[in-house]
C-alpha positions as CSV (number, residue, x, y, z in Angstrom):
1,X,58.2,97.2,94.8
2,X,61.0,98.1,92.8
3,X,63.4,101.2,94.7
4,X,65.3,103.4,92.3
5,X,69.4,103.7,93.4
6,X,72.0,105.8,92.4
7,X,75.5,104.2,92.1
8,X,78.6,105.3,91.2
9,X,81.3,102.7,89.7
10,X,85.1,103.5,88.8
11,X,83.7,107.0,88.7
12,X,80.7,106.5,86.1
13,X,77.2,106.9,87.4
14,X,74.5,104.0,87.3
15,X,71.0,104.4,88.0
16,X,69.6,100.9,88.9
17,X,66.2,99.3,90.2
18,X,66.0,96.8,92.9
19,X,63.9,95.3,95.5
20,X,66.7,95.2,97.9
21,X,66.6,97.9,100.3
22,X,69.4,99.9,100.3
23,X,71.9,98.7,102.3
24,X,72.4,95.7,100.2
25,X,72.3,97.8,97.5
26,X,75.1,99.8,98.7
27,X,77.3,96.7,100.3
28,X,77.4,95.0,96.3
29,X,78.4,98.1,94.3
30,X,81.2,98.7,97.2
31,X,82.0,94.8,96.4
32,X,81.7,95.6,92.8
33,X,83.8,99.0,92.7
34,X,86.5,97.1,95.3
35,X,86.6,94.6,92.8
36,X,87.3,97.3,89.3
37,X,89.6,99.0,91.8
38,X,91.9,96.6,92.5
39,X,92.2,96.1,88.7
40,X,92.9,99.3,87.7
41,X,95.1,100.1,90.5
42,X,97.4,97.2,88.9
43,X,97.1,98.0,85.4
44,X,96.4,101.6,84.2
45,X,96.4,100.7,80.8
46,X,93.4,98.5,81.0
47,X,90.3,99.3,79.6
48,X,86.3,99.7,81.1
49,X,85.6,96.8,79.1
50,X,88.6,94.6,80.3
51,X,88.4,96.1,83.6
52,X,84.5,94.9,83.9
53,X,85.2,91.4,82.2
54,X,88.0,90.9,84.7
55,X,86.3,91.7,87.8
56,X,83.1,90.0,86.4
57,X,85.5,86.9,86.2
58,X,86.9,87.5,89.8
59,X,83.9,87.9,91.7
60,X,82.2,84.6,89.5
61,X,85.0,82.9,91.3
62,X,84.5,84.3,94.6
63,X,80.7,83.1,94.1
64,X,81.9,79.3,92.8
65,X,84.3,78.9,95.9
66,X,81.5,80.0,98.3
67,X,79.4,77.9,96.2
68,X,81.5,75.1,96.7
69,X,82.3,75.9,100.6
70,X,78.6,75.6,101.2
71,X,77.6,72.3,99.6
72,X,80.6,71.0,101.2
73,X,79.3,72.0,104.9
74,X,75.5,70.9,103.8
75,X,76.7,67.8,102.9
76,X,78.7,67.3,105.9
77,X,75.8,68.2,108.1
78,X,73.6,66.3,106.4
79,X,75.9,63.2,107.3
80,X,76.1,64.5,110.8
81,X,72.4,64.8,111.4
82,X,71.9,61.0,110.0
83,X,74.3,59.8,112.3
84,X,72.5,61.8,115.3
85,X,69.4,60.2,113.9
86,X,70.7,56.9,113.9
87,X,72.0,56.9,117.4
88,X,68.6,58.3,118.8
89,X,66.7,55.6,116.8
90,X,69.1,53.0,118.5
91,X,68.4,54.6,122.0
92,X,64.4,54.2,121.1
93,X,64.6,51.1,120.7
């Protein structure tokens, strides 16, 4: 069931649904806000708009690179536990 949240982004309030409990909730707006923050604080000039397309942008390539990171160590396990397999098969035999 769907829990009702109250967030608050670069000082504009959001009411959003999710079935996340709350401490997610609250960990991805903090990423989120972080995020705007860090823009703003090196461009005052910048607006929402710009602001949200830029940190939408960022944390797309945070997601990509942990993306990447992560079929990288799959695939490397995955060669790992055929070799294991291999050498057990060869010790069965």
């Amino acid at each position: 069931m769907k829990k009702q949240y109250n967030l608050t982004i670069l000082k504009q309030d959001f009411t959003i649904k999710s079935d996340a409990d709350e401490k997610h909730v609250k960990k991805v707006s903090d990423y989120v806000n972080k995020k705007m923050h860090e823009l703003v604080s090196g461009n005052k000039a910048t607006s929402s708009l710009n602001v949200a397309i830029l940190a939408a942008l960022n944390i797309a390539d945070d997601f990509y690179k942990l993306k990447i990171q992560h079929n990288d160590m799959i695939e490397k396990w995955s060669g790992q536990l055929d070799d294991l397999i291999g050498k057990m098969e060869k010790l069965g035999s």
